[in-house]
Structures are given as structure tokens and as C-alpha cells.
C-alpha positions in Angstrom: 46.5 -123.0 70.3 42.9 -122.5 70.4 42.6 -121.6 66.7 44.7 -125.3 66.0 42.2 -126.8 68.2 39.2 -125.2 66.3 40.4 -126.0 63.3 41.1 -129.6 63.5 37.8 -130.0 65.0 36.4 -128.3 62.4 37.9 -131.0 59.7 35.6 -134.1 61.3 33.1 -134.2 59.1 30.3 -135.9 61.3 30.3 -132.9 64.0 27.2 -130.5 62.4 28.3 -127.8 64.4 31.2 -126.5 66.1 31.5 -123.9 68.5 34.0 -122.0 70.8 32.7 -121.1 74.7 35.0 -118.7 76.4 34.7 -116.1 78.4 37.9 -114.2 76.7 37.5 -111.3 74.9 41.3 -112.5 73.6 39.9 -116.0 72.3 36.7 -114.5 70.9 38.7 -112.4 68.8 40.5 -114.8 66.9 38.3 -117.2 66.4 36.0 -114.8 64.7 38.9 -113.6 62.8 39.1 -116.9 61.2 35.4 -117.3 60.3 34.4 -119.7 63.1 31.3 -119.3 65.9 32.0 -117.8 69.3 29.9 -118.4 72.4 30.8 -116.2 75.3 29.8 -117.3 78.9 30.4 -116.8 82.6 33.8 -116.5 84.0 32.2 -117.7 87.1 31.9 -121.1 86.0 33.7 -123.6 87.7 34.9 -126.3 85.2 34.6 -126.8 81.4 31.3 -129.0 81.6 29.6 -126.0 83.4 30.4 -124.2 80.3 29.5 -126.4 77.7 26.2 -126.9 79.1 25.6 -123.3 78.9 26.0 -122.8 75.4 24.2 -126.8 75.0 20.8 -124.6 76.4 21.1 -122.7 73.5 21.1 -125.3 71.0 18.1 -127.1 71.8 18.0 -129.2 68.1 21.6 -130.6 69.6 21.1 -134.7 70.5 25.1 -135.0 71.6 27.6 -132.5 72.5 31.1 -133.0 72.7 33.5 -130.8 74.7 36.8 -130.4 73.4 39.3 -128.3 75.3 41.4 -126.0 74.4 44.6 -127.2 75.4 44.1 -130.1 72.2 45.6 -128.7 69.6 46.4 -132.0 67.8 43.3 -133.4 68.4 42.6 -135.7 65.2 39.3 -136.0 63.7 39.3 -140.0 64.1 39.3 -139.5 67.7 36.3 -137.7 67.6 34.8 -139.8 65.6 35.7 -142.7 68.3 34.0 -140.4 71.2 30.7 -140.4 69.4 30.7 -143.6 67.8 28.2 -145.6 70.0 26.0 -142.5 69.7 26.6 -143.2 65.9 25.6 -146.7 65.9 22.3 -146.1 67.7 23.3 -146.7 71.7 22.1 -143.7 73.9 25.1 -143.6 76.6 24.9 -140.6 79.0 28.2 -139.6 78.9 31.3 -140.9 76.7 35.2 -140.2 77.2 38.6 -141.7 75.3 41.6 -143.6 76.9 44.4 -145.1 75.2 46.8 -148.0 75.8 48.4 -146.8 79.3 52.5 -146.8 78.9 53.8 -148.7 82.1 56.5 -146.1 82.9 53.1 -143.3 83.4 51.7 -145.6 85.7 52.6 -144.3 88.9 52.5 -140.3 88.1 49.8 -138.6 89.4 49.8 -136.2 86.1 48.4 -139.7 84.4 44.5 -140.3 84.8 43.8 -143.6 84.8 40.5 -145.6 84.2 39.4 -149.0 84.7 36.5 -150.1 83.0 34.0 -152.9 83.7 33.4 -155.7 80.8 31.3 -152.8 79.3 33.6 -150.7 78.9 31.8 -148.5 81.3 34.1 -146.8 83.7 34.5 -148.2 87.0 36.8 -145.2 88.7 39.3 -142.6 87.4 42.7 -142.2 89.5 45.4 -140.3 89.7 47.0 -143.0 91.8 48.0 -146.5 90.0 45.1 -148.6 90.0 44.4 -151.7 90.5 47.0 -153.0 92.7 48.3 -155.8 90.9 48.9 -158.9 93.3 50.0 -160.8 90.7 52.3 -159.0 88.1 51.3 -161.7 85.6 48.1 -160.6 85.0 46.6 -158.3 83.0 43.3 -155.8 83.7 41.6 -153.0 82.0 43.2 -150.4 83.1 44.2 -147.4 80.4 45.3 -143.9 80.1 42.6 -140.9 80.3 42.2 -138.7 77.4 40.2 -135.7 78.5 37.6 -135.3 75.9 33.7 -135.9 77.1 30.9 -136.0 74.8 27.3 -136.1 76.2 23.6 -136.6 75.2 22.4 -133.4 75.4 19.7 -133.8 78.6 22.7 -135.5 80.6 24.9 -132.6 80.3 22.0 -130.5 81.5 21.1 -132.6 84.5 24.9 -133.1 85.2 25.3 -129.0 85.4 23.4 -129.3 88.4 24.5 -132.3 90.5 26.1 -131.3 93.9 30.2 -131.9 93.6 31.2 -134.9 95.3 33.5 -136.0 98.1 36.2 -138.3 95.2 35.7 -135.8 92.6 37.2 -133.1 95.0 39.6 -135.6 96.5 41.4 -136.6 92.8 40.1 -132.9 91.4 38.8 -134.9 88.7 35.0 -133.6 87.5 34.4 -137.0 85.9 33.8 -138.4 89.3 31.0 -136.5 89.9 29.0 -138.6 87.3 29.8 -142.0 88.6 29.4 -141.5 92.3 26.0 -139.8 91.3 25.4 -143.4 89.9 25.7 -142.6 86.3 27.5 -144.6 83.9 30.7 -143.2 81.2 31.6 -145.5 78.3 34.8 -145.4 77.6 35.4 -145.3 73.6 39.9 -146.8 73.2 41.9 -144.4 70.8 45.1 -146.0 69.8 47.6 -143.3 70.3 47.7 -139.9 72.7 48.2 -136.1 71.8 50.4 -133.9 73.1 48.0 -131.9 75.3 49.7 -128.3 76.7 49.2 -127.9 80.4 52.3 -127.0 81.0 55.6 -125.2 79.9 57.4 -128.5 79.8 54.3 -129.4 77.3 54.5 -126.0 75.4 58.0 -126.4 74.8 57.4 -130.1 73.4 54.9 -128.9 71.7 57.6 -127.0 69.5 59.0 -129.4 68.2 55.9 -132.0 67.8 55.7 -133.6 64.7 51.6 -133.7 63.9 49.6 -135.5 60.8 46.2 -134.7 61.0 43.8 -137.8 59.9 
């Protein structure tokens, strides 16, 4: 799974470097047995951003860093393309993240993060709950479907390593909600369509039998 995720990561052409952080021996292993770079880092840190802003210290030529998790193995290229894109067209946003069109049957399950943005497309909140309430059923708002993939300019990511948890983020267990009570702003970059991420053994055993075209 890691090596899938690796690999199509490796195939977007506009990342300049990619690079796996883990503190598994395991993982470490096999990613150097299939050429790529291997990072290792504390297995006392306590989310994924932690982590990627420890191996981000190390790279101090790095503008943007995106992190990818491992549990995206059919990540697509275009989508990271999409994360970075108003880095790519000259805007300096702290922190970026992808949603897609939310399906109204995931609406109410708490497994679906959703986001509402502002007329920005800045996020407004992430929820596990269904948000907003819609008064009037008629009506539409901007309201999608997380994807969990982050990228950051670089000095964000290492002033976010070191901002105090806060009281929603702990709440929804959602990291991302650190940055906005903090008063920090997220783009939000819209995908059109959602990978099969594995969290799960409902998800691995989809994942069997998912049909993937990597574009």
C-alpha cells in the first residue's frame, strides 16, 4: 500500500521531490527496495503533520510541502496537482487541502468529513456532523466532502508543529482544526471524484476489487 502510494506520487511531474517519513523499519525497507528516499522519524509523534514537519527542517530549499498519507494508494497525480495549484499560479496560502462533490447519502455519517468554505474557498469549519443545518431543503451551500491531503508553505508547517492542540480539534479528532481556531486560514482546492482510502478492513477488502486508472 505504501509503495502504490509512493509510486503514484512519484508520476506527478510538478512534485521536485518525494519522500517517505516513517518511523518503520518495515516501510523503510521497501521503499528503499524500490529506489525511492526514506526519512525516518520519531514514533512519538503525535499526528502526520508533526511528522512532515520534521523531515520539512531538513529540506530547507523546500517552498511547499505536501503530505500524502499512506493509506492513498490511488491517489492520482491531477489531484496533486489541484492541492498545489494556487501555490502554482503565484498565491502564497498557508495551508491547502481537497474536497469533492459530497454524495447526500454520506451526509450524516460521522466517517465523512465535511467542510464548508467561505466565498474564498477558504474553510470555514470541518465536521464530522452534517453541517449546515439546512432550514430550507431548497437551497444549496458550500458544503463538500474532505479529502485528507494537506499541502503547506514550508514556514507554516513549521509554526503549525508548535501551536497548542485545541479544544474542536480534540472534540471532532480532526488536526485541521487546530489551524483555523488558531486563526489561520485553509484553501480548499475541489477534486472532482474521491479515492478509495484504506482505514479499514471493510476498505481493504474494497480495495480488492477497485478498479484504478492512474491520470
Amino acid at each position: 500500500m505504501i509503495q502504490w502510494t509512493y509510486e503514484n506520487a512519484k508520476r506527478c511531474l510538478i512534485l521536485s521531490d518525494v519522500v517517505v517519513a516513517t518511523d518503520s523499519d518495515e516501510i523503510a525497507q521497501v521503499i528503499t527496495q524500490i529506489g525511492g528516499k526514506v526519512e525516518m522519524t520519531d514514533p512519538d509523534f503525535s499526528t502526520g503533520s508533526d511528522r512532515v514537519a520534521a523531515v520539512a527542517e531538513r529540506y530547507p530549499n523546500m517552498d511547499v510541502i505536501i503530505n500524502l498519507q499512506g493509506d492513498e494508494p490511488f491517489i492520482k497525480p491531477y489531484m496533486l496537482e489541484q492541492l498545489v495549484q494556487p501555490y502554482l499560479e503565484g498565491g502564497k496560502p498557508e495551508m491547502t487541502t481537497l474536497a469533492y462533490p459530497l454524495v447526500k447519502e454520506k451526509y450524516p455519517h460521522p466517517g465523512t468529513v465535511k467542510v464548508i468554505t467561505d466565498l474564498h474557498n477558504n474553510a470555514i469549519y470541518f465536521s464530522r456532523s452534517p453541517i449546515p443545518y439546512y432550514r430550507d431543503a431548497s437551497t444549496k451551500a458550500p458544503v463538500y466532502n474532505h479529502l485528507g491531503l494537506y499541502a503547506y508553505r514550508r514556514d507554516f508547517l513549521l509554526l503549525y508543529k508548535d501551536l497548542p492542540q485545541t479544544p474542536l480539534e480534540k472534540i471532532e479528532c480532526l488536526e485541521q482544526l487546530r489551524v483555523i481556531e488558531h486563526g489561520f486560514k485553509i484553501r480548499v482546492c475541489l477534486t472532482e471524484e474521491k479515492t478509495l482510502e484504506i482505514n479499514t478492513p471493510d476498505e481493504y477488502e474494497q480495495a480488492q476489487h477497485f478498479e484504478y486508472t492512474c491520470e
